[in-house]
KEKE-3310 file (N, C-alpha, C; in steps of 0.2 Angstrom, whole numbers, plus 5000, padded with zeros to 4 digits):
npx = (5067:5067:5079:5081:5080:5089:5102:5098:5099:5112:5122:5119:5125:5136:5140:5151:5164:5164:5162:5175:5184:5179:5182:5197:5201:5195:5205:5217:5214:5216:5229:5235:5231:5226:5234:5244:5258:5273:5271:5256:5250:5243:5240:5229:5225:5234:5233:5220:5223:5231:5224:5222:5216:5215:5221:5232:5235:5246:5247:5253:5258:5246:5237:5231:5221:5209:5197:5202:5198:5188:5191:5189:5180:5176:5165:5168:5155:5150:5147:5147:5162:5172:5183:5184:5175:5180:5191:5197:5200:5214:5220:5237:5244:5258:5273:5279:5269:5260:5267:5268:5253:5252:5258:5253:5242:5249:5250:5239:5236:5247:5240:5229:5217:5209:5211:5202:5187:5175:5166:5161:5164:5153:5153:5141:5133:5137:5135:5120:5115:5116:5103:5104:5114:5112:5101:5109:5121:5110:5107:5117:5123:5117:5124:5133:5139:5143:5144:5144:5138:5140:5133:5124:5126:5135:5147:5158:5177:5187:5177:5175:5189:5192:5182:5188:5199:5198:5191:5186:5181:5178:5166:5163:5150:5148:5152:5166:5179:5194:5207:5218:5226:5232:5236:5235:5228:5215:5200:5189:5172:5167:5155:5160:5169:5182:5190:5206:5218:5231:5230:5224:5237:5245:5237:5228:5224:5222:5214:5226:5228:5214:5198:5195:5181:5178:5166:5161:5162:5174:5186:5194:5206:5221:5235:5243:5262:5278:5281:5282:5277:5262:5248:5234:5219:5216:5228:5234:5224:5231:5239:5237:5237:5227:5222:5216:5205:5193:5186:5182:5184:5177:5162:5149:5133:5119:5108:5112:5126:5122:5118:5127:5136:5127:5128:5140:5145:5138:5142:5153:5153:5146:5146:5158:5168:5181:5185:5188:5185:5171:5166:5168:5159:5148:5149:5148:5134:5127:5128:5122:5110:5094:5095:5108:5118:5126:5145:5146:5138:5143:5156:5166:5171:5183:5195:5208:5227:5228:5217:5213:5212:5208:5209:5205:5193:5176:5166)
npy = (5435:5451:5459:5473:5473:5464:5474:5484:5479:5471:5484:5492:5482:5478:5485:5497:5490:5481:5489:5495:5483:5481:5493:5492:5478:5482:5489:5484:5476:5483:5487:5476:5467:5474:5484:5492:5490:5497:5495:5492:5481:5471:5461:5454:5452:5445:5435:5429:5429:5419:5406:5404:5399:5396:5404:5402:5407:5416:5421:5434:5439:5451:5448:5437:5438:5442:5442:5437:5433:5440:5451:5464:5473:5485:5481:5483:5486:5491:5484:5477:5465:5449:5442:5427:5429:5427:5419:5402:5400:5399:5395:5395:5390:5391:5389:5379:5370:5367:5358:5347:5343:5340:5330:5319:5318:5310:5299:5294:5290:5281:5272:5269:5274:5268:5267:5274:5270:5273:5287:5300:5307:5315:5329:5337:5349:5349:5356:5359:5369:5375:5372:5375:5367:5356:5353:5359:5347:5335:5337:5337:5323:5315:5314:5305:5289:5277:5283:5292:5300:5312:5317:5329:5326:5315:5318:5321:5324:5313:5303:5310:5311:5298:5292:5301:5296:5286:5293:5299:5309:5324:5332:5347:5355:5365:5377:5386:5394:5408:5412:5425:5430:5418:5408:5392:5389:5391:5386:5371:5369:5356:5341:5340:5348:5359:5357:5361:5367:5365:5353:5347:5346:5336:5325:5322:5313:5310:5302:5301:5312:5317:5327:5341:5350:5365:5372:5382:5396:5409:5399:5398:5408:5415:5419:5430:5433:5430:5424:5411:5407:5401:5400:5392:5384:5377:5375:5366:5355:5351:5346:5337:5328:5330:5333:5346:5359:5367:5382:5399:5413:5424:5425:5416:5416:5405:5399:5403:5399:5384:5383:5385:5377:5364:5364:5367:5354:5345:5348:5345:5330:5325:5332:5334:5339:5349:5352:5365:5371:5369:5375:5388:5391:5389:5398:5409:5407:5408:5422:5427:5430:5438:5438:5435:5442:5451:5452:5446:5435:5424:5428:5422:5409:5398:5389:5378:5371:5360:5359:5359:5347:5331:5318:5305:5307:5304:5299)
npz = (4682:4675:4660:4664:4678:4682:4678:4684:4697:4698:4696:4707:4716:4711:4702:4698:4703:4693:4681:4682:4680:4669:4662:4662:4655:4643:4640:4641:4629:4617:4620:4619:4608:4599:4596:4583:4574:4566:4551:4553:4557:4567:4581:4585:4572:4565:4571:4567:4553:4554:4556:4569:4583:4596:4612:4626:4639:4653:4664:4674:4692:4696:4687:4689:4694:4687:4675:4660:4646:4645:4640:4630:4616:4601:4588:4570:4568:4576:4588:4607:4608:4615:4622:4618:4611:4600:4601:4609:4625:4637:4653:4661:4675:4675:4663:4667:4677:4667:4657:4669:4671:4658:4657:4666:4659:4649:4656:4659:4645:4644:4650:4645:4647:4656:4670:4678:4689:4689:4681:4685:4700:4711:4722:4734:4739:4754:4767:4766:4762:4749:4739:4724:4721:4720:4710:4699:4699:4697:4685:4678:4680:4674:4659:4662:4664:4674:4688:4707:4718:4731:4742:4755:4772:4768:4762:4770:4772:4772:4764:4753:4750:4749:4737:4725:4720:4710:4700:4685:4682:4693:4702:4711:4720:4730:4744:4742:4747:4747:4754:4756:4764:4768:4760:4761:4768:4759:4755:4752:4758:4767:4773:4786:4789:4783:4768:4766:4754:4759:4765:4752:4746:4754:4755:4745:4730:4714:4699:4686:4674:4678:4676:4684:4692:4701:4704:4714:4724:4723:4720:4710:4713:4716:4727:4720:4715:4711:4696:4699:4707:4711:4721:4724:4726:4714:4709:4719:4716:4702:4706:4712:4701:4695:4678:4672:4673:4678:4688:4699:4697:4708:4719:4713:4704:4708:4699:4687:4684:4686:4672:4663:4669:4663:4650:4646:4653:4644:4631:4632:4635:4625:4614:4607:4609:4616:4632:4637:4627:4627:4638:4633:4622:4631:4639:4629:4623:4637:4638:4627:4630:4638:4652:4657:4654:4659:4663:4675:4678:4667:4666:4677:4679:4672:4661:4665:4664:4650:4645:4631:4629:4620:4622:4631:4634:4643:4634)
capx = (5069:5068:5082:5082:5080:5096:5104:5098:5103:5122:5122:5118:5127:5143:5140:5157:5167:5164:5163:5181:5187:5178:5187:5203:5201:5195:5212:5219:5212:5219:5236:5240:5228:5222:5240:5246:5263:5274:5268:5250:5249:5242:5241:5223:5224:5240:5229:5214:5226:5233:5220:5223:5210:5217:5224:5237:5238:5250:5247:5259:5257:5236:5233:5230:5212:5207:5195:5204:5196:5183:5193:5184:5182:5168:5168:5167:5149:5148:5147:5153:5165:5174:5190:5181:5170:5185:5195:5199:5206:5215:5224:5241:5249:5265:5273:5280:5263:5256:5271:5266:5246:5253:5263:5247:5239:5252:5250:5233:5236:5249:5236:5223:5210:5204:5213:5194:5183:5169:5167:5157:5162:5150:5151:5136:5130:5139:5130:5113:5113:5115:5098:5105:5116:5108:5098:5114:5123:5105:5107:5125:5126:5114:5128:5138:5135:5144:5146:5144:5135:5141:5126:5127:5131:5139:5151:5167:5181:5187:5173:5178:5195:5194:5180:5189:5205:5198:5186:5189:5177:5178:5163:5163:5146:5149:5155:5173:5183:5200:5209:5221:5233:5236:5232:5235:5218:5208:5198:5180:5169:5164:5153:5162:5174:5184:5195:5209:5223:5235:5226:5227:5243:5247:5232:5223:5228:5216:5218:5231:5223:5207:5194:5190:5177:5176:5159:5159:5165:5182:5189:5201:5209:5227:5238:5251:5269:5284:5280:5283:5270:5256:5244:5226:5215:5217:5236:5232:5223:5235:5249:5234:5234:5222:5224:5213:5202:5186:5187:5179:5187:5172:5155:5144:5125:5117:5105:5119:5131:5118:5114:5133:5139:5123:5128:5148:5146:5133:5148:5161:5151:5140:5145:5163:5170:5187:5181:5187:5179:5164:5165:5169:5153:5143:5149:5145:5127:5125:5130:5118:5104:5097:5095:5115:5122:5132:5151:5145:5135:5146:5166:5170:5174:5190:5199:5216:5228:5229:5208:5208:5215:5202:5211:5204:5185:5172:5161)
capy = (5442:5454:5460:5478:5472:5460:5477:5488:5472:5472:5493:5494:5477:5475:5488:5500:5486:5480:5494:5497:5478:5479:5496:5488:5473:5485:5495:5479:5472:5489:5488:5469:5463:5477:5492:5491:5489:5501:5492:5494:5475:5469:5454:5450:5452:5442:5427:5427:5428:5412:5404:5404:5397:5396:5408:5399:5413:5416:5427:5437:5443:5453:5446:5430:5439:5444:5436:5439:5429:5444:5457:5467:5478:5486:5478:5489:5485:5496:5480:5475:5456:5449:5438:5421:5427:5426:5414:5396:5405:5393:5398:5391:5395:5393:5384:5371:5366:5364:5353:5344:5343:5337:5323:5317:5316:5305:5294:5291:5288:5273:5264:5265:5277:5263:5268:5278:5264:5280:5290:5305:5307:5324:5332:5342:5353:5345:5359:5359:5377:5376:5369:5375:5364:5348:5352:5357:5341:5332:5339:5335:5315:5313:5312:5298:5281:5277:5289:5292:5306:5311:5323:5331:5324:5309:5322:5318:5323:5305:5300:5314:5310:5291:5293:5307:5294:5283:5297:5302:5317:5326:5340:5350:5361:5366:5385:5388:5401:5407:5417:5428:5431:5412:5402:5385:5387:5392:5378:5369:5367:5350:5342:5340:5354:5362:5353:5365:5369:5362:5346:5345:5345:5333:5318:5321:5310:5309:5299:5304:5315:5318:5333:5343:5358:5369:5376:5385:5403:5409:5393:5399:5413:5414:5424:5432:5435:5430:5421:5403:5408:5401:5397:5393:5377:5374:5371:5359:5349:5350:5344:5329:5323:5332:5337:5351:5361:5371:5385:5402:5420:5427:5424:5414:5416:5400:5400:5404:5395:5380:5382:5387:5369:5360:5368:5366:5346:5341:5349:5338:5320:5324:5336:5330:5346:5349:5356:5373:5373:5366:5381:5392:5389:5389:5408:5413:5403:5411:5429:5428:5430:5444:5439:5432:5443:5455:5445:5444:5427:5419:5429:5418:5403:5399:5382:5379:5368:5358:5358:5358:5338:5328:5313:5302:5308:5300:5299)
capz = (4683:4671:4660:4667:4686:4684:4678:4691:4704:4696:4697:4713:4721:4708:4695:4701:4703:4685:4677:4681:4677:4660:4660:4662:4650:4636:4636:4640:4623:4614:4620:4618:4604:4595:4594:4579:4574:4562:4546:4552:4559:4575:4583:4583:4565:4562:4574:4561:4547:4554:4558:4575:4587:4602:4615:4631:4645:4656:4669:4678:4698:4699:4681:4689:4698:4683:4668:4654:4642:4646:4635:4624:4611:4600:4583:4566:4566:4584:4592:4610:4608:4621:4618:4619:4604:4592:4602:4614:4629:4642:4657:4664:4680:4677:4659:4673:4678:4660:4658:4674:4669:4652:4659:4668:4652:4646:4660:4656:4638:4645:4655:4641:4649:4659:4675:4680:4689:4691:4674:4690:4707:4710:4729:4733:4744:4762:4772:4767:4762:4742:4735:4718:4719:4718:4703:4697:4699:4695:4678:4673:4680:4666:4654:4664:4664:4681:4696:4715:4721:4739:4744:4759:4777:4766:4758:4773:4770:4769:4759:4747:4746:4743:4731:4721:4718:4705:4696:4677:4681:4698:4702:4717:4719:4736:4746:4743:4752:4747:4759:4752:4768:4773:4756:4761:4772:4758:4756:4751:4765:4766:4779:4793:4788:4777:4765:4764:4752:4763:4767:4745:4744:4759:4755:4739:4726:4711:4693:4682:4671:4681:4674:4691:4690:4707:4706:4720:4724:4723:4719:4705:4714:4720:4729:4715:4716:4707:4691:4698:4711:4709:4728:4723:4723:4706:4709:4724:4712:4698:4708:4714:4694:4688:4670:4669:4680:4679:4693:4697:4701:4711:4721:4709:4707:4707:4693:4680:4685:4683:4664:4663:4669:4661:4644:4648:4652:4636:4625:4632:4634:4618:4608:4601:4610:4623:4639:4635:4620:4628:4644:4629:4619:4635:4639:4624:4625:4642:4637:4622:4635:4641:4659:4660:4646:4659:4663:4683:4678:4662:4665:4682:4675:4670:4661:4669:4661:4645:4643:4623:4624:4620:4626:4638:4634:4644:4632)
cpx = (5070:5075:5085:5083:5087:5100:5107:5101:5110:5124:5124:5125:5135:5146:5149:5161:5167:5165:5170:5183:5186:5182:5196:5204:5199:5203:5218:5220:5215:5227:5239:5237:5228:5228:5242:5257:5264:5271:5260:5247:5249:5243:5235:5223:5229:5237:5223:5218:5231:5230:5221:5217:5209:5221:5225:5237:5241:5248:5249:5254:5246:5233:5230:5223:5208:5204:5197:5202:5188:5185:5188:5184:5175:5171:5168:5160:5145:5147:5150:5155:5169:5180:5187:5176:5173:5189:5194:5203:5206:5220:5229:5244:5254:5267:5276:5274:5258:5258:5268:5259:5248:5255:5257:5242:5244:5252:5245:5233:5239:5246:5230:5217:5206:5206:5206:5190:5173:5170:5165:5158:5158:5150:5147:5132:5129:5133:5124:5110:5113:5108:5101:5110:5116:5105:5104:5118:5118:5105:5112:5126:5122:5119:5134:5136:5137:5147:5142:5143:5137:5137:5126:5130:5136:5146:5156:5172:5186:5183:5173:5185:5196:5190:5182:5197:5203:5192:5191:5187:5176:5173:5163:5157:5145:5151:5163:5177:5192:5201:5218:5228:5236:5231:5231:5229:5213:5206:5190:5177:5165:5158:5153:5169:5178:5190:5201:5215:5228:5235:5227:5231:5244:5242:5229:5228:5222:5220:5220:5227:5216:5204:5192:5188:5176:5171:5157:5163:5172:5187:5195:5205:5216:5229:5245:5256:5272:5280:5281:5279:5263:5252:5237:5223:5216:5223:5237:5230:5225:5240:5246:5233:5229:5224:5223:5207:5197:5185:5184:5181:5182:5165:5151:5137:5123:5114:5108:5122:5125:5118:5121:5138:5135:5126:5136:5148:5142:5138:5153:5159:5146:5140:5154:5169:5177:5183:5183:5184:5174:5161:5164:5160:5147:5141:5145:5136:5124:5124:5125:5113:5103:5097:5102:5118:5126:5138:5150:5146:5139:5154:5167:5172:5180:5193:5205:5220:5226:5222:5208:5210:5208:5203:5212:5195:5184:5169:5162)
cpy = (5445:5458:5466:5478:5471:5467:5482:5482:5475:5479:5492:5489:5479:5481:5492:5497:5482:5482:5495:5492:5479:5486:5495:5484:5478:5487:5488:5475:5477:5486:5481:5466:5470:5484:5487:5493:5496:5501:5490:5485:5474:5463:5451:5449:5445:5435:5424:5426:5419:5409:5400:5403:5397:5399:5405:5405:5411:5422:5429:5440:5444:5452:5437:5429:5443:5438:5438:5439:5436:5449:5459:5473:5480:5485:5485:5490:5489:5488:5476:5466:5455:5444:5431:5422:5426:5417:5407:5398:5397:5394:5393:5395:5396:5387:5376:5369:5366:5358:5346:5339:5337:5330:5317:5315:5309:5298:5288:5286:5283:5269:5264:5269:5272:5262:5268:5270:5270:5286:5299:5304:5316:5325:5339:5344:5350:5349:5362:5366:5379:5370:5370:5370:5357:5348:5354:5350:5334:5333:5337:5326:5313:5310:5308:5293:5278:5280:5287:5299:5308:5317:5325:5326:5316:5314:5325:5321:5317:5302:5304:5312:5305:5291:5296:5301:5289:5287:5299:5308:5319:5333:5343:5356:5363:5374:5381:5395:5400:5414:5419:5431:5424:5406:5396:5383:5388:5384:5377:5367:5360:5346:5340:5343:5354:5357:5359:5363:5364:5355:5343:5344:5339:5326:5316:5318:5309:5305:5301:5308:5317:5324:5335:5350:5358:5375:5377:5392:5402:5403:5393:5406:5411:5418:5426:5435:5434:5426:5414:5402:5408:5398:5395:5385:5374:5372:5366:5352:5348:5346:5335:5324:5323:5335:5344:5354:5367:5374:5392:5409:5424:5423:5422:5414:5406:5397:5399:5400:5386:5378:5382:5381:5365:5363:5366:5357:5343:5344:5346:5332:5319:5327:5335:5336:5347:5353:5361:5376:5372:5374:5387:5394:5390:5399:5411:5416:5409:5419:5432:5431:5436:5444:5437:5437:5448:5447:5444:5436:5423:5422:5423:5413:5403:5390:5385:5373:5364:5356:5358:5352:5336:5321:5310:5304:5302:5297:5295)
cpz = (4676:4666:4664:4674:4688:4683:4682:4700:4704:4697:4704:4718:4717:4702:4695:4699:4696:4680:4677:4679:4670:4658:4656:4655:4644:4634:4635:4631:4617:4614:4620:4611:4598:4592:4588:4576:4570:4552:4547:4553:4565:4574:4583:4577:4564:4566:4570:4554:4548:4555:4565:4580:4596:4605:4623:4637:4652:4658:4673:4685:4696:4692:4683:4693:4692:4675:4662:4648:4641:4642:4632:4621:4607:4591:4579:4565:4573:4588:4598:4610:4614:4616:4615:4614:4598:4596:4608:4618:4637:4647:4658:4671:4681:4669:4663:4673:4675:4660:4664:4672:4661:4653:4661:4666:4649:4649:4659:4647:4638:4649:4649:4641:4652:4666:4679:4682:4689:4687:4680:4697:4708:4718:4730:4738:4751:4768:4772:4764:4755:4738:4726:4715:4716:4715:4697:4695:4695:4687:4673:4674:4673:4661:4657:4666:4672:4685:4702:4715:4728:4742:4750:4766:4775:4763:4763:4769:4767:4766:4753:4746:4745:4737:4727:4718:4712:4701:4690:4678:4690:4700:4708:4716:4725:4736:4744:4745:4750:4750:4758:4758:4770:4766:4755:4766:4767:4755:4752:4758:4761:4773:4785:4794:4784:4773:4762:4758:4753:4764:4757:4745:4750:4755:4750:4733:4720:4704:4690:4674:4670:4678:4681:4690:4699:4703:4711:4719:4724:4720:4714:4706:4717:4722:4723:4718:4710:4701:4692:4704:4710:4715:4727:4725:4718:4704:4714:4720:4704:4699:4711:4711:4689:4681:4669:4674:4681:4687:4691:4702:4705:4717:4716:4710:4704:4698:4685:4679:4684:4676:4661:4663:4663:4653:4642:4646:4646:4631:4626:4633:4629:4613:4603:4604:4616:4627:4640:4629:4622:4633:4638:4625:4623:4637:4636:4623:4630:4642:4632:4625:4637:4648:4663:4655:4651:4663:4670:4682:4672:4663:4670:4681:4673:4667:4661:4666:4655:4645:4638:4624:4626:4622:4631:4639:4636:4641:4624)
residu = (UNK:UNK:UNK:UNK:UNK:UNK:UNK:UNK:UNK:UNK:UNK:UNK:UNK:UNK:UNK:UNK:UNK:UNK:UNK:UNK:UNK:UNK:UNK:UNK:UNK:UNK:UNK:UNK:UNK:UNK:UNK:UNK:UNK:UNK:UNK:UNK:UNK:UNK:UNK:UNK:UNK:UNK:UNK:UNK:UNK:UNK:UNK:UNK:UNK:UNK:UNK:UNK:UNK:UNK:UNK:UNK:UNK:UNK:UNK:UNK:UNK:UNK:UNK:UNK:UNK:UNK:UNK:UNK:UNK:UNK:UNK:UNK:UNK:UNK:UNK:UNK:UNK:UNK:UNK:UNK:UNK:UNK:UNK:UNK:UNK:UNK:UNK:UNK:UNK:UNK:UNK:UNK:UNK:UNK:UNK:UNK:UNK:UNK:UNK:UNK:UNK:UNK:UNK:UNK:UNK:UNK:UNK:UNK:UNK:UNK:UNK:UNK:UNK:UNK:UNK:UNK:UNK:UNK:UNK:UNK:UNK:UNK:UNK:UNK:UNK:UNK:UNK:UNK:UNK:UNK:UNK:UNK:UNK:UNK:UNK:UNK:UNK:UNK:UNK:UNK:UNK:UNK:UNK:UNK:UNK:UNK:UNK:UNK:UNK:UNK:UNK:UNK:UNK:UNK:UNK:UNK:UNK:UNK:UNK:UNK:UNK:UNK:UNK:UNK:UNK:UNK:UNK:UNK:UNK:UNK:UNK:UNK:UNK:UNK:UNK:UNK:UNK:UNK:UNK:UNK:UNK:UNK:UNK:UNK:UNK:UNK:UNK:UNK:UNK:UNK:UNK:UNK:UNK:UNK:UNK:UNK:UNK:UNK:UNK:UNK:UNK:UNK:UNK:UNK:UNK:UNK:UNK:UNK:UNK:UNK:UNK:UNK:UNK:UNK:UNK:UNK:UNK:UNK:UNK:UNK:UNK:UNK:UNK:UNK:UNK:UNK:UNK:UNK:UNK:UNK:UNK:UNK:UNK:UNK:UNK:UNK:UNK:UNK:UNK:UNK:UNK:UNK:UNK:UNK:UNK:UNK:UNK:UNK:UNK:UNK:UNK:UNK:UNK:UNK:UNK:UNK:UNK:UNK:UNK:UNK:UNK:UNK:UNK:UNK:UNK:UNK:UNK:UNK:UNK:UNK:UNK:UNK:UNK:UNK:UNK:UNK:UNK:UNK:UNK:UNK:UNK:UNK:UNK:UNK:UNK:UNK:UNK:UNK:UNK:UNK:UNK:UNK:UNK:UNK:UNK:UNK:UNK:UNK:UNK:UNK:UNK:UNK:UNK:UNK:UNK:UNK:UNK:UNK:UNK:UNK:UNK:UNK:UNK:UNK:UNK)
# end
């Protein structure tokens, strides 16, 4: 598809709705990075004068449905940047459940990194309906030497949550649904029904220090409240052992998301890189383009806890 079509596509389907987020995130980008003090000093600046690399977010109550890392601004060369072209942006939900994600690492680091008997458990399109996903997945095991594929009517809930307990790498390319008034139902559909929230927290046990990516819809959304509220998916499987967690605030298009993973995982088991930095790099790659370059197909993405340690790489 043509640059101009995708354009006209996102207008018509999303255009509104984006135009007012990237509204937001720009003023957003003014008033936290770019306002300047009384001595004529900001904060972006004072981040490049330190050679600062990476950016930790914490996001309060409705900044937790928002891709931040989407910020932007127009250079001095008239050009539009986004956060993630200056910086390593890495969400937490809460600095307790960094700590926690942290600890998890630590665990790993005392068995040796040899806990993992499956370097790739990938679960892939249970209900028959995503083809994209399976040359997705087809794409990425390449870079692991031993994994388990669970492809569709093999992809049980019981056969997803014992194979997910001794994985170093956990993929999910399945629908995801989060439901925004009862969010211990939102869930992944699997195929013999949905693996909820709820059902996480209760059953799912994964290796300490596990990498889990939800490549599927909504999958890194929560319900915001207080600040030590945090409801989502990506807190279910925080709380299962995982370290760190590739998730995604929206509807994803296939295609993208595709090039998006495949480009993400060859930075992290070949390129020497942390899987935020790997996601990071991919964005950017993605956005370079002109048939992904609006933030529909490269913002939803998200790394969720302590993603720049490179400790305990597959590869």
């Amino acid at each position: 598809m043509r640059a101009n079509e995708v354009k006209r596509e996102l207008e018509n389907a999303h255009g509104q709705l984006f135009a007012n987020i990237q509204l937001v995130l720009s003023e957003m980008f003014q008033l936290i990075f770019s306002r300047e003090d009384e001595q004529g000093n900001s904060l972006v600046n004072c981040l490049r004068d330190h050679n600062i690399e990476r950016i930790i977010l914490v996001p309060h109550g409705l900044l937790h449905v928002l891709p931040l890392h989407a910020m932007s601004y127009m250079s001095s060369a008239g050009q539009l940047r986004y956060l993630i072209d200056d910086f390593e942006v890495v969400y937490a939900p809460a600095c307790q459940v960094l700590q926690q994600s942290a600890r998890h690492l630590s665990v790993q680091l005392g068995h040796g990194f040899k806990t993992h008997t499956k370097e790739l458990v990938a679960v892939v399109d249970p209900d028959g309906s995503l083809p994209g996903a399976r040359a997705e997945v087809a794409a990425i095991e390449q870079f692991f030497s031993t994994k388990q594929v669970l492809e569709g009517s093999e992809a049980t809930v019981e056969a997803v949550c014992s194979a997910i307990e001794d994985a170093g790498y956990v993929h999910f390319a399945c629908h995801g649904y989060f439901d925004s008034k009862s969010p211990l139902n939102s869930h992944i559909t699997l195929a013999d029904g949905p693996l909820t929230l709820g059902m996480i927290f209760e059953r799912v046990r994964v290796n300490p220090g596990c990498r889990v990516t939800l490549s599927a819809c909504e999958t890194g959304l929560v319900r915001p409240g207080s600040t030590d509220e945090y409801l989502g998916l990506p807190s279910g499987f925080l709380f299962a052992g995982a370290s760190s967690i590739l998730a995604s605030l929206w509807e994803v298009d296939d295609n993208s998301t595709m090039a998006l993973m495949n480009h993400t995982y060859e930075g992290f088991c070949k390129g020497n890189l942390s899987l935020s930095e790997s996601l990071r790099q991919a964005q950017v790659s993605l956005k370079s383009t002109a048939t992904y370059c609006h933030p529909y197909y490269w913002a939803p993405f998200q790394a969720i806890g302590p993603a720049w340690q490179q400790i305990g790489k597959l590869s």
